[in-house]
C-alpha positions, 0 to 999 in steps of 0.5 A: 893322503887319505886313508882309504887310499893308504888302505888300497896301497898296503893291501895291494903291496901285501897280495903282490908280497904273498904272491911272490913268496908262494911263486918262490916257494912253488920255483923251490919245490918244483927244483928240488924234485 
């Protein structure tokens, strides 16, 4: 595996984590209203 495409991979795991974590922040706060 070269590392252009490590970098690909981790970049594209990194968006869908912070993705996921401001969409679970958004369910939490528009709950608690």
């Amino acid at each position: 595996m070269d590392g252009k495409r490590f970098l690909l991979v981790f970049m594209t795991i990194f968006i869908l984590v912070i993705i996921g974590v401001l969409l679970s922040f958004w369910v939490f706060y528009k709950v608690d209203q």
